[in-house]
C-alpha positions as a Markdown table, in Angstrom:
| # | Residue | x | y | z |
|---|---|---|---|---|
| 1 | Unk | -17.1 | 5.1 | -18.7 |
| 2 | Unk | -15.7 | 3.3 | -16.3 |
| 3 | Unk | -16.2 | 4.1 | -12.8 |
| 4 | Unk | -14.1 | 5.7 | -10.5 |
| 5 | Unk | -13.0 | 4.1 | -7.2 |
| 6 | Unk | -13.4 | 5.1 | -3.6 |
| 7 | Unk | -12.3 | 4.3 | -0.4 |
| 8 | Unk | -13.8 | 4.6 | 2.6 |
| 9 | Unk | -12.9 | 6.3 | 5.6 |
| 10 | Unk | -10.6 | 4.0 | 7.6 |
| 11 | Unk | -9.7 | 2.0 | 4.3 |
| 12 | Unk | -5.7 | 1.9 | 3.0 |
| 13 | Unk | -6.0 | 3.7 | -0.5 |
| 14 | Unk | -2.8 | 4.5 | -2.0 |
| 15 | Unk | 0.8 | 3.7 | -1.8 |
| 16 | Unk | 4.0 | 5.6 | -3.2 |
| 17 | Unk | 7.9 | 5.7 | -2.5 |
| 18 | Unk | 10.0 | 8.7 | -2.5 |
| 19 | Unk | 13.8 | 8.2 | -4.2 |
| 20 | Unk | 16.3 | 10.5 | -4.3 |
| 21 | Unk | 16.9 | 9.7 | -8.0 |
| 22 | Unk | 13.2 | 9.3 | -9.4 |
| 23 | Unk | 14.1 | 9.2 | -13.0 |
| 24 | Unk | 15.8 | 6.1 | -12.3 |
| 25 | Unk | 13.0 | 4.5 | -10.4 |
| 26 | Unk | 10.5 | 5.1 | -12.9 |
| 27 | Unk | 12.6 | 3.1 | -14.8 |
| 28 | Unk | 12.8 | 0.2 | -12.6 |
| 29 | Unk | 9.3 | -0.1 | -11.7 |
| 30 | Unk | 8.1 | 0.7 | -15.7 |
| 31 | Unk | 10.5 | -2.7 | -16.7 |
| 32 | Unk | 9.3 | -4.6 | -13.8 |
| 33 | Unk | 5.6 | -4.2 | -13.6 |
| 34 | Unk | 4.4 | -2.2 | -17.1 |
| 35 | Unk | 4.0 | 1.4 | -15.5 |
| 36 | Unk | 3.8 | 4.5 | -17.4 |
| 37 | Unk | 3.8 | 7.9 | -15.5 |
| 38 | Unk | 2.0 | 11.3 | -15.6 |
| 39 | Unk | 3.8 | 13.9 | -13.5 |
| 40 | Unk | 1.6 | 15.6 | -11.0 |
| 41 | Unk | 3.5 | 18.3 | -9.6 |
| 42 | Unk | 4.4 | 21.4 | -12.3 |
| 43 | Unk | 7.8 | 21.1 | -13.8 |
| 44 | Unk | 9.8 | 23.8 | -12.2 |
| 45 | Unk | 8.7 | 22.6 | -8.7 |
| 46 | Unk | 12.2 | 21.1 | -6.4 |
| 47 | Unk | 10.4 | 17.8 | -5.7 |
| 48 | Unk | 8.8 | 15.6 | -8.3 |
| 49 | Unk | 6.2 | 12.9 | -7.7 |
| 50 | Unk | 4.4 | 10.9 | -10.8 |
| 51 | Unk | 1.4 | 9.0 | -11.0 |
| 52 | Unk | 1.9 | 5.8 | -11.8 |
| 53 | Unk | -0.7 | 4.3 | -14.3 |
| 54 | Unk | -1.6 | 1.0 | -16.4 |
| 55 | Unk | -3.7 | 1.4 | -19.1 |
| 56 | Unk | -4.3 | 5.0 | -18.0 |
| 57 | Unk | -5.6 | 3.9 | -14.6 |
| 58 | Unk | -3.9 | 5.5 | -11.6 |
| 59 | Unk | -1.5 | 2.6 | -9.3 |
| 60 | Unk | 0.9 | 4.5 | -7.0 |
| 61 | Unk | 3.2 | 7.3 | -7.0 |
| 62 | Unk | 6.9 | 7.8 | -7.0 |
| 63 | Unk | 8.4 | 11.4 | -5.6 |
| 64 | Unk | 12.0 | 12.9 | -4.9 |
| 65 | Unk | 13.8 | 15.9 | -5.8 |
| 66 | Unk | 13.8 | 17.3 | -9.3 |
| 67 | Unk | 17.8 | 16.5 | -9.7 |
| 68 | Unk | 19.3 | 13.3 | -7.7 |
| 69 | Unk | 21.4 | 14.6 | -4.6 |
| 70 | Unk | 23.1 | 11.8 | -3.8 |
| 71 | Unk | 21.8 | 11.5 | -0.4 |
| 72 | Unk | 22.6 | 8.4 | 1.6 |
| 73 | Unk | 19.1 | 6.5 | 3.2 |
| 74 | Unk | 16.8 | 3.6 | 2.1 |
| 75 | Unk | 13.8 | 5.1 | 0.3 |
| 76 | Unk | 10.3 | 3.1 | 2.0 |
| 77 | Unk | 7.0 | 2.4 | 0.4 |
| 78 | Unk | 4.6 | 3.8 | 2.4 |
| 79 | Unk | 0.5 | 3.3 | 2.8 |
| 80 | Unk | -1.9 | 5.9 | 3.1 |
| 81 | Unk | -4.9 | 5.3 | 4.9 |
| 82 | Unk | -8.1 | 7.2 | 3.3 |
| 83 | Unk | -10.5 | 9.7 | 6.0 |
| 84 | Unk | -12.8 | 12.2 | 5.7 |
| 85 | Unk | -11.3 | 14.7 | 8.0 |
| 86 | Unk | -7.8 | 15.2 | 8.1 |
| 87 | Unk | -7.3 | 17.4 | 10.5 |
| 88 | Unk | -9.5 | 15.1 | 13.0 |
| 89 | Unk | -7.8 | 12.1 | 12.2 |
| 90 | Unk | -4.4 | 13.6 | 12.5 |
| 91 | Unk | -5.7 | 14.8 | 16.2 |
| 92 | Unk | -7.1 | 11.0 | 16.7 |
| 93 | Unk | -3.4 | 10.1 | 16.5 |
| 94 | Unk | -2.1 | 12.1 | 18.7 |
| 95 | Unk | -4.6 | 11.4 | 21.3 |
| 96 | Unk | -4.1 | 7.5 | 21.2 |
| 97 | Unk | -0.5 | 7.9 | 21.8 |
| 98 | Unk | 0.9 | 8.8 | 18.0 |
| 99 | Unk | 2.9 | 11.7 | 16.6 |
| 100 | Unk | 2.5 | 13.5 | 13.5 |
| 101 | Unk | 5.4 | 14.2 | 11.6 |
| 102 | Unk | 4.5 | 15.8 | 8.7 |
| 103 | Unk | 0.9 | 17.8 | 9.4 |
| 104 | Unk | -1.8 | 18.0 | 6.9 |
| 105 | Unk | -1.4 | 19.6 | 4.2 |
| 106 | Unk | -2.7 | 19.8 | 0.5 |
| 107 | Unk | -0.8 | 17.6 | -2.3 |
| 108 | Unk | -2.1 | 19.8 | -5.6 |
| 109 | Unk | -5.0 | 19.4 | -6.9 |
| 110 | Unk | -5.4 | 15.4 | -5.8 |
| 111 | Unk | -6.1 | 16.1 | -2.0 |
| 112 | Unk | -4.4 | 16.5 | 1.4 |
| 113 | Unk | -1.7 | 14.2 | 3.3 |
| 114 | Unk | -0.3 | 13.8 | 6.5 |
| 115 | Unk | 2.5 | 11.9 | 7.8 |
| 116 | Unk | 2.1 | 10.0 | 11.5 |
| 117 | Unk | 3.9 | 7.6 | 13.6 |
| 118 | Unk | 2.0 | 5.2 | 15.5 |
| 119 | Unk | 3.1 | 4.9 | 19.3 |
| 120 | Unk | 5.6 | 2.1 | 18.8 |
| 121 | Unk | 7.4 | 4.4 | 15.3 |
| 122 | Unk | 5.9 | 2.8 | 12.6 |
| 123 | Unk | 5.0 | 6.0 | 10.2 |
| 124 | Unk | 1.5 | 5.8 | 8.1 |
| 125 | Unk | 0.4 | 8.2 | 6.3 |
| 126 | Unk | -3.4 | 9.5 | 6.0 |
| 127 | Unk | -5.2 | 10.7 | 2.9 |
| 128 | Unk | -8.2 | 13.2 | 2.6 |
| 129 | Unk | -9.1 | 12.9 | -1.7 |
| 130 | Unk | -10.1 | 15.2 | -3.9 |
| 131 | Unk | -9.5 | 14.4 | -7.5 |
| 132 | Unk | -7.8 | 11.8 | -6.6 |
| 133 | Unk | -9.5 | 9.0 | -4.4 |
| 134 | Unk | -6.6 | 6.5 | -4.9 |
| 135 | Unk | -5.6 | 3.4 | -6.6 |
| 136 | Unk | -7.7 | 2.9 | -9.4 |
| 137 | Unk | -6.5 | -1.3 | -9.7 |
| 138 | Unk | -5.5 | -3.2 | -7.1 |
| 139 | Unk | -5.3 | -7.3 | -7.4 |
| 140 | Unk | -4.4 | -7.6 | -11.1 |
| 141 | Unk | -0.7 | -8.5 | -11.9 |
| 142 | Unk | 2.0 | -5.3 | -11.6 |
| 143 | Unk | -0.4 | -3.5 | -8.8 |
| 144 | Unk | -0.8 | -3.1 | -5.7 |
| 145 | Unk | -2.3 | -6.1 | -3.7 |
| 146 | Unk | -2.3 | -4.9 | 0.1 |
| 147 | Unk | 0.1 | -3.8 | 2.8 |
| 148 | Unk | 0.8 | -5.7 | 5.7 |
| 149 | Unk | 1.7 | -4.0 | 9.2 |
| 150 | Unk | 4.8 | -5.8 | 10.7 |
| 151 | Unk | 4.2 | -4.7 | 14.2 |
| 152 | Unk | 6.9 | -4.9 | 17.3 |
| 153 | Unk | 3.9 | -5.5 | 19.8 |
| 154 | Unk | 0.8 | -6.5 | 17.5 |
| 155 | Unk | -1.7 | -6.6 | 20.5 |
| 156 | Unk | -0.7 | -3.2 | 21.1 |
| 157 | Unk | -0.8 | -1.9 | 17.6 |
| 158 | Unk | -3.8 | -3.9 | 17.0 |
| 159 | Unk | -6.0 | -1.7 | 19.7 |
| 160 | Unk | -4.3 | 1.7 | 18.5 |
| 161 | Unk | -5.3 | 0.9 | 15.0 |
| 162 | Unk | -8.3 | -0.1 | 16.0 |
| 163 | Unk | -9.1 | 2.9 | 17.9 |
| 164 | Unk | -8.3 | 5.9 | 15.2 |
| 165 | Unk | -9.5 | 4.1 | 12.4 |
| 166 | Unk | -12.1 | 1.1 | 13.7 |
| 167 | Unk | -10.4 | -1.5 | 12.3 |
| 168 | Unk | -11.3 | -5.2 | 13.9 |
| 169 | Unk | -9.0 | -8.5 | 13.5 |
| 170 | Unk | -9.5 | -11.8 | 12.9 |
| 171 | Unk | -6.9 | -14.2 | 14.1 |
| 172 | Unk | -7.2 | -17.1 | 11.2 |
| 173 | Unk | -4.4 | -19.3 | 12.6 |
| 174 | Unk | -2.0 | -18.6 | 9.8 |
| 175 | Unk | -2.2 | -14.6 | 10.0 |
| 176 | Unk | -4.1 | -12.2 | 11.8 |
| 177 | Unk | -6.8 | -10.3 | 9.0 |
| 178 | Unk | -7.2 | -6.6 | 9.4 |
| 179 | Unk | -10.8 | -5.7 | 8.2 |
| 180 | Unk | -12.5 | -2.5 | 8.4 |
| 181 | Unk | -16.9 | -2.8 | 8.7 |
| 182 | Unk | -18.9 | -2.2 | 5.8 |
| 183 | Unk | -16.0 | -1.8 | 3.4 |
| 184 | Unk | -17.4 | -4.9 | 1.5 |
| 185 | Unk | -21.1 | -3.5 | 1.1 |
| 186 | Unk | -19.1 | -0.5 | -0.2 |
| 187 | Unk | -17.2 | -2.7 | -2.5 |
| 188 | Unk | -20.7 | -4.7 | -3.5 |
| 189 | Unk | -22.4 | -0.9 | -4.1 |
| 190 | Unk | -19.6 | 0.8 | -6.5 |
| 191 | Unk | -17.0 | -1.4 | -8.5 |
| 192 | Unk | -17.3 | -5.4 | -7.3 |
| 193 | Unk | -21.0 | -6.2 | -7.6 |
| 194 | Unk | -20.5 | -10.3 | -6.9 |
| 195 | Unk | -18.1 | -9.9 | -4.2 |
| 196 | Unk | -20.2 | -11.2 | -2.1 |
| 197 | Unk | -21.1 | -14.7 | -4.3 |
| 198 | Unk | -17.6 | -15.0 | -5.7 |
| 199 | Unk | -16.4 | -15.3 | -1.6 |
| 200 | Unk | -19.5 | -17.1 | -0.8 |
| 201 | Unk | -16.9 | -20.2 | -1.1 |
| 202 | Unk | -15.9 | -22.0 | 2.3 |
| 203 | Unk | -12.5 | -21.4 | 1.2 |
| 204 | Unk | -12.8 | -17.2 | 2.2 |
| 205 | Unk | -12.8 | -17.0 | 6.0 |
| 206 | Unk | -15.6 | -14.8 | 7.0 |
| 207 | Unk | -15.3 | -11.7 | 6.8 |
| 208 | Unk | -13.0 | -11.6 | 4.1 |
| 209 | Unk | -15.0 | -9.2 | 1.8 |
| 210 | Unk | -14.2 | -6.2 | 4.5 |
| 211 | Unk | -10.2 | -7.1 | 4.7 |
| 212 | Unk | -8.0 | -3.9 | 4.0 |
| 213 | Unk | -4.7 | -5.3 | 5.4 |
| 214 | Unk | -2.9 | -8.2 | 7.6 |
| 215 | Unk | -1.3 | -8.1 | 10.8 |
| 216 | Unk | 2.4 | -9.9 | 11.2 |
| 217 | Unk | 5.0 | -10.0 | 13.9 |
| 218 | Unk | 7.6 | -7.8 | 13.2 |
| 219 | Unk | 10.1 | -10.9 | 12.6 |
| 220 | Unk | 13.4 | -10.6 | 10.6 |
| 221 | Unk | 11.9 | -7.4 | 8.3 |
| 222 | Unk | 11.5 | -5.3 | 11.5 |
| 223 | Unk | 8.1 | -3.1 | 12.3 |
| 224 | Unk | 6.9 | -1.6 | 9.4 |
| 225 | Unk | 3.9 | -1.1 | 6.6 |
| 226 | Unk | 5.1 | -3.8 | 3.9 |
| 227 | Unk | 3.5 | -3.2 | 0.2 |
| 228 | Unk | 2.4 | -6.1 | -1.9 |
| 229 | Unk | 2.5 | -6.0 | -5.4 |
| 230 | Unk | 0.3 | -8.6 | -7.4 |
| 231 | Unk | 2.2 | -10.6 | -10.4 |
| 232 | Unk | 1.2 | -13.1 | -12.7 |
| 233 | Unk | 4.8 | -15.5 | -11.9 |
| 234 | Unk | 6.9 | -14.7 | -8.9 |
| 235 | Unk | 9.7 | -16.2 | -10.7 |
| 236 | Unk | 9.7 | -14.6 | -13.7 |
| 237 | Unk | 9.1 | -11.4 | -11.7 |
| 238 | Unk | 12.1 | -12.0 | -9.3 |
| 239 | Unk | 14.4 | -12.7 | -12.1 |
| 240 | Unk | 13.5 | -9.9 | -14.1 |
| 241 | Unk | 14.1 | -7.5 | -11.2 |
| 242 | Unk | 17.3 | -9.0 | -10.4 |
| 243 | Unk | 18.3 | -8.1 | -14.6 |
| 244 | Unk | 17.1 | -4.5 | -13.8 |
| 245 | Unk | 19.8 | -4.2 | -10.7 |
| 246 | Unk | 17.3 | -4.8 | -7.7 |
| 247 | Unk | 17.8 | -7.7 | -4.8 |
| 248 | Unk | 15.6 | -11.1 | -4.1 |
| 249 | Unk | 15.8 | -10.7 | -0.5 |
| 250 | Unk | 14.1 | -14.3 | 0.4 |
| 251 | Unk | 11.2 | -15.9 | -1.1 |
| 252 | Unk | 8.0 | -18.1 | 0.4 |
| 253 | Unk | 5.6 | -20.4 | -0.5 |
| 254 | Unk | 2.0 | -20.8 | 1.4 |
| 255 | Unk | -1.3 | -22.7 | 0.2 |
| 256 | Unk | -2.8 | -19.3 | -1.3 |
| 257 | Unk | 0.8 | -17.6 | -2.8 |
| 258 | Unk | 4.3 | -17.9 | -3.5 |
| 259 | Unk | 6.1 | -14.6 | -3.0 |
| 260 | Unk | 9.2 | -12.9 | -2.8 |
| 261 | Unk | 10.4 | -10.1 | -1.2 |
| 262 | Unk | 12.7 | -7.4 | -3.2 |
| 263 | Unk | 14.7 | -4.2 | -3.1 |
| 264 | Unk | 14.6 | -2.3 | -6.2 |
| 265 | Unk | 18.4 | -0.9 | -7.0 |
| 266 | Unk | 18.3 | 2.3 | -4.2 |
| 267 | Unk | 17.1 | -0.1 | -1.8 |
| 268 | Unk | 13.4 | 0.2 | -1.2 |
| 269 | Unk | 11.8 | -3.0 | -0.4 |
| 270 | Unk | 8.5 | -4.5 | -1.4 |
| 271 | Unk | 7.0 | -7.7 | -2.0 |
| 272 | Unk | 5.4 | -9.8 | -5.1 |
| 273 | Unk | 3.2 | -12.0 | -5.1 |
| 274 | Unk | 1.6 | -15.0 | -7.2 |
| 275 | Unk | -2.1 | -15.5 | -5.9 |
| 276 | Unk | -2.2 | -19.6 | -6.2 |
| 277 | Unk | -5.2 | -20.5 | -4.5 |
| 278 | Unk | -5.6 | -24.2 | -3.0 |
| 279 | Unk | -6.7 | -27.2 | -6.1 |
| 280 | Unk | -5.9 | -24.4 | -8.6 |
């Protein structure tokens, strides 16, 4: 049996998007990246959020009313950052300037949730587990890869972050690396045994086994939590989400990827990306 992975306290472990029509989403995201769902909420509840999986193996979510409304407003990805106490995490934000905008509460059977700003608006969201500890596959093509924080003021952000959650960053020249202590020796200790050889290459910057996230200027995107989602061909990808009716928004190339960022057809935006490491 394969085993069942954790996250650390401080550690980004889940991501979903609510839409106001979430049959039609799960559409879009089961073309684009191979999902299949499992519902999680019981079928005469108003809202509906489903599990997204890959072989059986849980990804993300997707949530919104039972029936589409037809309200107006551009759905968001968000990131939920894992913690052992809720409750004292959500008071941690508040003390270091945040606001919570949705207070803890329990999501079913799979934990409890909380929404926050940080002090500049960028909302977060924080996740207690229970039977559900969060993505199960991250890094392989159609999952999630990591969330980036597009920050306004990133000094600023950098030492709230770093406060609630004690998160360090490494300035690499080319992007500023979010890591949180000891979450590679967790990695090494439960499901990535050789992480520690396989980045023993000059190639990894140090540190690299205990990234969670990356730091950016806010830029032409605007402050926010952006979610990446690993493919095996950016292209391919990109063109088949255009087919489906979502946007290629711009695309880049860098020594390590070549991305593109889209908006699936109600307008939530997100990111692929094509890991192409340097002499590959």
């Amino acid at each position: 049996m394969t085993q069942q992975r954790t996250y650390p306290a401080g550690v980004p472990s889940w991501v979903d998007i609510e839409h106001d029509d979430v049959e039609a989403a799960q559409s879009f995201y089961a073309e684009l990246f191979g999902w299949s769902y499992t519902e999680a909420t019981p079928p005469d509840a108003p809202f509906c959020y489903v599990v997204a999986q890959l072989d059986g193996q849980d990804i993300g979510g997707i949530g919104g009313p039972r029936e589409p409304t037809g309200a107006a407003g551009e759905p968001t990805w968000n990131t939920y950052v894992a913690v052992d106490d809720i409750d004292a995490a959500a008071n941690s934000v508040e003390q270091r300037g945040g606001r919570i905008l949705d207070p803890p509460a329990d999501a079913g059977e799979g934990g409890r949730a909380a929404t926050c700003a940080d002090p500049f608006g960028v909302r977060f969201r924080l996740w207690q587990a229970r039977r559900r500890p969060g993505a199960q596959v991250t890094n392989a093509p159609g999952t999630w890869n990591f969330s980036d924080l597009h920050a306004t003021d990133p000094a600023a952000a950098a030492a709230f972050y770093a406060d609630v959650f004690g998160w360090e960053f490494a300035d690499l020249g080319f992007a500023t690396m979010i890591t949180r202590p000891g979450y590679g020796d967790h990695l090494a200790a439960t499901v990535d045994p050789g992480i520690r050889e396989r980045q023993s290459d000059p190639s990894f910057p140090p540190g690299f086994a205990d990234a969670i996230a990356w730091l950016a200027p806010a830029g032409d995107l605007g402050p926010g939590w952006q979610v990446t989602f690993a493919v095996a061909d950016r292209d391919e990808t990109a063109a088949l989400a255009e087919r489906l009716g979502g946007t290629v928004l711009s695309s880049e190339e860098t020594d390590w990827t070549r991305a593109a960022l889209v908006a699936d057809p109600q307008g939530g935006r997100f990111t692929v990306s094509q890991f192409l490491p340097p002499d590959a």
